[in-house]
C-alpha positions in Angstrom: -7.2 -25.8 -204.1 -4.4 -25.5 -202.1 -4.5 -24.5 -198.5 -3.6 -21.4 -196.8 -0.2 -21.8 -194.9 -2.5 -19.5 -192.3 -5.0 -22.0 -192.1 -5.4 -24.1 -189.1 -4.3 -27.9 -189.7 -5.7 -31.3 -188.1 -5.1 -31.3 -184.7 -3.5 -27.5 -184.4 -4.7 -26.4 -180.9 -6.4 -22.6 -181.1 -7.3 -20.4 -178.3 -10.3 -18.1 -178.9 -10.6 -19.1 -182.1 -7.2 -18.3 -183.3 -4.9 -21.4 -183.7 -1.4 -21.2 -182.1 0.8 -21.6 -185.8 -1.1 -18.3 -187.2 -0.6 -16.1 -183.6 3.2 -17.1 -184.0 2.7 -15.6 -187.5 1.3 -12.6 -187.2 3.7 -11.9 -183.9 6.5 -12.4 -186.0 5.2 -10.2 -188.5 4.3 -7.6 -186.0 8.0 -7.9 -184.7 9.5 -6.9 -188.2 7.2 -4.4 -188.5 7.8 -3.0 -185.3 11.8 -2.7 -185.8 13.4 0.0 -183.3 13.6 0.5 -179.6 11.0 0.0 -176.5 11.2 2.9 -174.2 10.2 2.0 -170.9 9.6 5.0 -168.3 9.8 4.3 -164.6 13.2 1.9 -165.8 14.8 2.5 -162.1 11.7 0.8 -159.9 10.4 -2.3 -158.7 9.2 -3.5 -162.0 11.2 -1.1 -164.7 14.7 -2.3 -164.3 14.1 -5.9 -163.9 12.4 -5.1 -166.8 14.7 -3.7 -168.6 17.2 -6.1 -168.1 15.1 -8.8 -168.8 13.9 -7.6 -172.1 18.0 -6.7 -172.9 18.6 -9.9 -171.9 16.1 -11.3 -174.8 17.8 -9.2 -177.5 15.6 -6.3 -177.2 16.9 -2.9 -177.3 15.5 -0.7 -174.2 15.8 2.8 -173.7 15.8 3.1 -170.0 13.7 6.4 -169.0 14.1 7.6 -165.7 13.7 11.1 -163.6 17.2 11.9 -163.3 19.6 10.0 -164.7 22.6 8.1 -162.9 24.4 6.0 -165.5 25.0 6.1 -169.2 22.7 3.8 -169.8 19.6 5.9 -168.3 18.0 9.0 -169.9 17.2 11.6 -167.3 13.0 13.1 -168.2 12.3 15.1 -165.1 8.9 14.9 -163.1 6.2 13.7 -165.4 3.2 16.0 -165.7 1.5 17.5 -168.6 4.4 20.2 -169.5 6.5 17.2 -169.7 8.6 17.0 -173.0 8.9 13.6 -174.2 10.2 13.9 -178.8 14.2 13.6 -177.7 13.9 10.3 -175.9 11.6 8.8 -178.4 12.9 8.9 -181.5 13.2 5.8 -183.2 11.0 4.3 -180.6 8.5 1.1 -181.9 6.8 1.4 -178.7 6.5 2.2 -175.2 6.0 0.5 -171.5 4.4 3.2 -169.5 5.1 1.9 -165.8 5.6 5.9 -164.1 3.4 6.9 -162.1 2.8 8.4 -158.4 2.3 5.8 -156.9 -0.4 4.5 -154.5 0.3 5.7 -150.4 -2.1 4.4 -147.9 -2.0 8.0 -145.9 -1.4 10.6 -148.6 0.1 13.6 -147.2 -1.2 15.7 -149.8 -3.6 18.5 -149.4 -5.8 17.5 -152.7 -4.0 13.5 -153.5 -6.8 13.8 -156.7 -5.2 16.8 -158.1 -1.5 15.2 -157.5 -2.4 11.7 -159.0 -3.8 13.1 -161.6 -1.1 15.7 -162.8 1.0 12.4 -163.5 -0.6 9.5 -163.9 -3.1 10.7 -166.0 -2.0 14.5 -167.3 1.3 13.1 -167.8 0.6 9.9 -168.9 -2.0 11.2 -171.8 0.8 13.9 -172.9 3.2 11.0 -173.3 1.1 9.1 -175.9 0.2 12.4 -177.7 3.9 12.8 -177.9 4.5 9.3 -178.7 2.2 8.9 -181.6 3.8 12.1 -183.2 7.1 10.8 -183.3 5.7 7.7 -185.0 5.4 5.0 -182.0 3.1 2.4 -183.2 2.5 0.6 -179.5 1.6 1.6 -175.9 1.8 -0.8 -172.9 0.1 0.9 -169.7 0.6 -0.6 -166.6 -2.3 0.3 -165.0 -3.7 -1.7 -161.7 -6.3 -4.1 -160.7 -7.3 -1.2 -158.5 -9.1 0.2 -161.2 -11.9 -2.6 -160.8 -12.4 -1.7 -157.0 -10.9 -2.8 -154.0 -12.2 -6.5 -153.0 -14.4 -9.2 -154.6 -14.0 -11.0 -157.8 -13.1 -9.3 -160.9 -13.0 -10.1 -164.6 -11.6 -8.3 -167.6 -15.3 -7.8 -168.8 -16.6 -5.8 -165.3 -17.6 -2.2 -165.5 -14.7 -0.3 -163.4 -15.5 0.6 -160.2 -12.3 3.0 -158.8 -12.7 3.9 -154.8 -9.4 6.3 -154.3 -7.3 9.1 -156.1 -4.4 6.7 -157.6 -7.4 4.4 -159.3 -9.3 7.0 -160.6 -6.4 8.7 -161.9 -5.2 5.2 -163.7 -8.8 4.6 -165.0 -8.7 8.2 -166.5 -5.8 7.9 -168.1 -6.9 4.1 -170.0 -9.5 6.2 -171.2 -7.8 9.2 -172.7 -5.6 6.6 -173.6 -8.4 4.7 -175.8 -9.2 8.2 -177.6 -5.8 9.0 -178.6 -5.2 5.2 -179.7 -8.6 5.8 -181.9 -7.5 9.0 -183.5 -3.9 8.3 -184.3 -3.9 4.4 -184.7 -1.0 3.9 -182.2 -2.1 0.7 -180.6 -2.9 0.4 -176.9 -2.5 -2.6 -174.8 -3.5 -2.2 -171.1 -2.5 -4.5 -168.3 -4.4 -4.4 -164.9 -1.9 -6.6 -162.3 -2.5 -6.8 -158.5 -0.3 -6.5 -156.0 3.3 -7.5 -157.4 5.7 -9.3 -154.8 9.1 -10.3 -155.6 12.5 -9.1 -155.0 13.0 -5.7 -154.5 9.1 -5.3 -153.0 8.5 -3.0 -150.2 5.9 -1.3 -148.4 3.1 -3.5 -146.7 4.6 -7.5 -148.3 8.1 -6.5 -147.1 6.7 -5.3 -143.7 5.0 -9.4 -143.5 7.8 -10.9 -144.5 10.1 -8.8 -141.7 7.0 -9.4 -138.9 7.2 -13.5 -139.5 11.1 -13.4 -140.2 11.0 -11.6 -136.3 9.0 -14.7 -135.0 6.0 -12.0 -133.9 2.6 -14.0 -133.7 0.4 -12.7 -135.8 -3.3 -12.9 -135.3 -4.2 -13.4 -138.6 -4.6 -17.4 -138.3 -8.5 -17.3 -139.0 -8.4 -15.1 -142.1 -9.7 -17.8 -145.2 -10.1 -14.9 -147.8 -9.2 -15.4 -151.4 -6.3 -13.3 -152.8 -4.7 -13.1 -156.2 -1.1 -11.9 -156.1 1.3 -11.6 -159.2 5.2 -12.5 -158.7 7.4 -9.7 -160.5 9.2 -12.1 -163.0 5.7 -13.5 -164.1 5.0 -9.6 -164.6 7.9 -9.5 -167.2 7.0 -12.4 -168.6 3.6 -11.2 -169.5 4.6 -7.6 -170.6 7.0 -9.4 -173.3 4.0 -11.6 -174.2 2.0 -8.9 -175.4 4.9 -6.8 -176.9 4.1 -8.2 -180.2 1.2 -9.8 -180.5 -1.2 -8.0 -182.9 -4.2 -9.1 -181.2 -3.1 -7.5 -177.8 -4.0 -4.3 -179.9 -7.1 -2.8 -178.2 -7.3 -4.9 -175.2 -7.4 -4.6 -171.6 -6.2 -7.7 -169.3 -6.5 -8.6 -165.7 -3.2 -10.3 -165.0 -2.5 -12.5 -161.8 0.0 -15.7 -160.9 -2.3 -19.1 -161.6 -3.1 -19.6 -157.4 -5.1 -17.6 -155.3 -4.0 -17.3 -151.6 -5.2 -16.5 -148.6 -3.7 -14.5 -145.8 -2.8 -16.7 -143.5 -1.6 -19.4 -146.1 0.6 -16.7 -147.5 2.1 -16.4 -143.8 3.1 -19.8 -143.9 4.8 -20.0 -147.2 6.6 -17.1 -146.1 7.5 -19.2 -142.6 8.4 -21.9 -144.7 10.3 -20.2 -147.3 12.6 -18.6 -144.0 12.6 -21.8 -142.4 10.7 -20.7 -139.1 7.8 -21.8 -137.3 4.6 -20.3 -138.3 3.2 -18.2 -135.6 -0.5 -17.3 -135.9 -3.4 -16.4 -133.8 -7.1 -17.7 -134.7 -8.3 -14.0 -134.1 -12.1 -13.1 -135.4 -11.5 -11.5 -138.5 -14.8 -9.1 -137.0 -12.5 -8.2 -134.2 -9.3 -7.6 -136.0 -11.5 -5.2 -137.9 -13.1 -3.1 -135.1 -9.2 -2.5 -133.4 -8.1 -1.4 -136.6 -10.5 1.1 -137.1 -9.8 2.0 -133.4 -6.0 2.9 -134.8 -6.4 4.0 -138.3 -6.0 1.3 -139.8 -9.0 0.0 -141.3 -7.3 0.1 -145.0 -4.4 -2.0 -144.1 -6.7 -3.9 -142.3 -9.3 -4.5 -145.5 -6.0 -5.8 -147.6 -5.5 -8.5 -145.1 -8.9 -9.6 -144.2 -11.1 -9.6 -147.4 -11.0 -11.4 -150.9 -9.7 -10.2 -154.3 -9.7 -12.5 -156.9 -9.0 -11.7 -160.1 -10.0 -14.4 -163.6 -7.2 -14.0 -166.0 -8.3 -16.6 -167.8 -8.9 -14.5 -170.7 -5.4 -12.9 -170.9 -3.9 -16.6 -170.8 -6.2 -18.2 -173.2 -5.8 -15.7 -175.9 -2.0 -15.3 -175.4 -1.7 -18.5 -174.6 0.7 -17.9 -171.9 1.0 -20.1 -168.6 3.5 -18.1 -165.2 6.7 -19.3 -165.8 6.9 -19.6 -161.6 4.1 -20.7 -159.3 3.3 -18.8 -156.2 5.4 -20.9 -154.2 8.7 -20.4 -156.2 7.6 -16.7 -156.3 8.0 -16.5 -152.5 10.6 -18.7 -152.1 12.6 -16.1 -154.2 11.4 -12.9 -153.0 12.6 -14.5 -149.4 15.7 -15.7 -150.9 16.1 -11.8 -152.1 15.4 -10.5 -148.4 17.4 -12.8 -146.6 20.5 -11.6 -148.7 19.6 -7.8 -148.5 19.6 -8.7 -144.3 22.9 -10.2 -144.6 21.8 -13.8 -143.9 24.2 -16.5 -144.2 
């Protein structure tokens, strides 16, 4: 009897028991099937409009969603929240990459941060994929955040979800009523959990290092040996493509991360490195650096730097059998590159 042309051949290599020749398959299929657009909301940001020209770039076609628009290649949504009106900007969609959101703040000025995280990213977000699956979208990317699995230690795809502040338990609510809608409509759900992203365009807390070592400042953050797992923004892309089309994305969650983990004072010196200066730290008791920042205020800053937060994405790369197209050190050595032009470096 003649063999399937699905089944796996002598020597075809499989990953979770699905061989490499029959994924390409069944992606391929899923790609006809899935003919139309990819909406992407948040298209302006760190992540969206690399994004978006990335996935242009591959011959996709991208409607770029954004609050206001300011081209002619943008469509203008408003503020997202759950009176937010979504059918005009999704017709003809195939699917959607849901990276809006309020984004984490360290001090939230807010009287009630809760109530404000979750009137977007999880009101708004849920009233997008009702919308969505109406209008006949058939898959939903959420980029949702490793903070959803807590704040430090070692983290796995398979761990109950432990969510310490507003913004994480606003992103964990929304997965969920995003699982419920994906169950009663059949629009497929694919939920990605990445850490902190670095890579051009970063700000906040990574662009305030890489100014503080660019300045020559000793930092006293020499005797810090923690374990960190970062993510550089073009391996981000890669991995959002990835799991455009794969059908057995469908359903899943995934802990995403570059393949090195890091810690904080070997992060200073690639940074050092990658600017060309002398590395300048101070073998400081981690205990120590920990007491004066609760002194100032700034014991949460101070928890990023000192402790660990490892995340196994072993089970994202296996099964999509995808490798970081850039290691950790070509991640910084770009993101550097990025802010020494920005600075107006020769």
């Amino acid at each position: 009897m003649a063999k399937s042309h699905l089944g796996k051949k002598k020597g075809e290599k499989c990953f979770y028991g699905v061989s490499v020749v029959r994924k390409r398959y069944f992606s391929n299929y899923l790609r006809g099937r899935m003919k139309g657009k990819w909406a992407v909301t948040g298209a302006s940001g760190f992540v969206g409009k690399p994004l978006c020209d990335f996935l242009e770039a591959s011959g996709e076609r991208v409607d770029r969603l954004v609050r206001k628009a300011k081209s002619e290649s943008e469509k203008g949504i408003g503020d997202i929240g759950p009176e937010s009106q979504w059918a005009s900007v999704l017709s003809g969609c195939a699917g959607i990459i849901h990276l809006a959101a309020r984004v984490h703040l360290m001090q939230d000025p807010s009287v009630d941060p809760l109530f404000e995280y979750r009137k977007v990213n999880t009101a708004g977000t849920l009233e997008l994929a009702k919308q969505a699956a109406e209008q006949g979208v058939r898959r939903f990317i959420f980029i949702s955040s490793v903070k959803v699995n807590g704040e430090s230690g070692f983290f796995s795809p398979f761990d109950s979800p432990a969510p310490s502040d507003p913004y994480s338990i606003s992103k964990l609510e929304a997965e969920e009523g995003l699982k419920k809608i994906s169950q009663k409509t059949g629009m497929e759900l694919v939920v990605l959990r990445p850490p902190l992203i670095y890579g051009p365009g970063v700000r906040a807390n990574f662009y305030k290092l890489i100014k503080a070592v660019d300045r020559g400042l000793p930092l006293p953050l020499g005797g810090i040996k923690n374990r960190r797992s970062l993510i550089f923004l073009r391996n981000l892309l890669d991995a959002i493509k990835t799991v455009m089309y794969q059908p057995q994305a469908a359903g899943k969650t995934y802990l995403l991360s570059d393949n090195e983990v890091v810690s904080t004072s070997d992060l200073i010196r690639l940074i050092s490195k990658a600017l060309g200066r002398k590395t300048k730290l101070l073998n400081i008791s981690p205990k120590l650096i920990e007491v004066v920042a609760r002194l100032v205020r700034r014991d949460k800053m101070a928890e990023r730097l000192l402790s660990n937060l490892e995340i196994d994405s072993s089970y994202f790369k296996k099964e999509m059998n995808w490798v970081p197209p850039y290691t950790l050190v070509q991640g910084i050595a770009e993101t550097v590159h990025w802010y020494q032009a920005e600075n107006n470096y020769d």
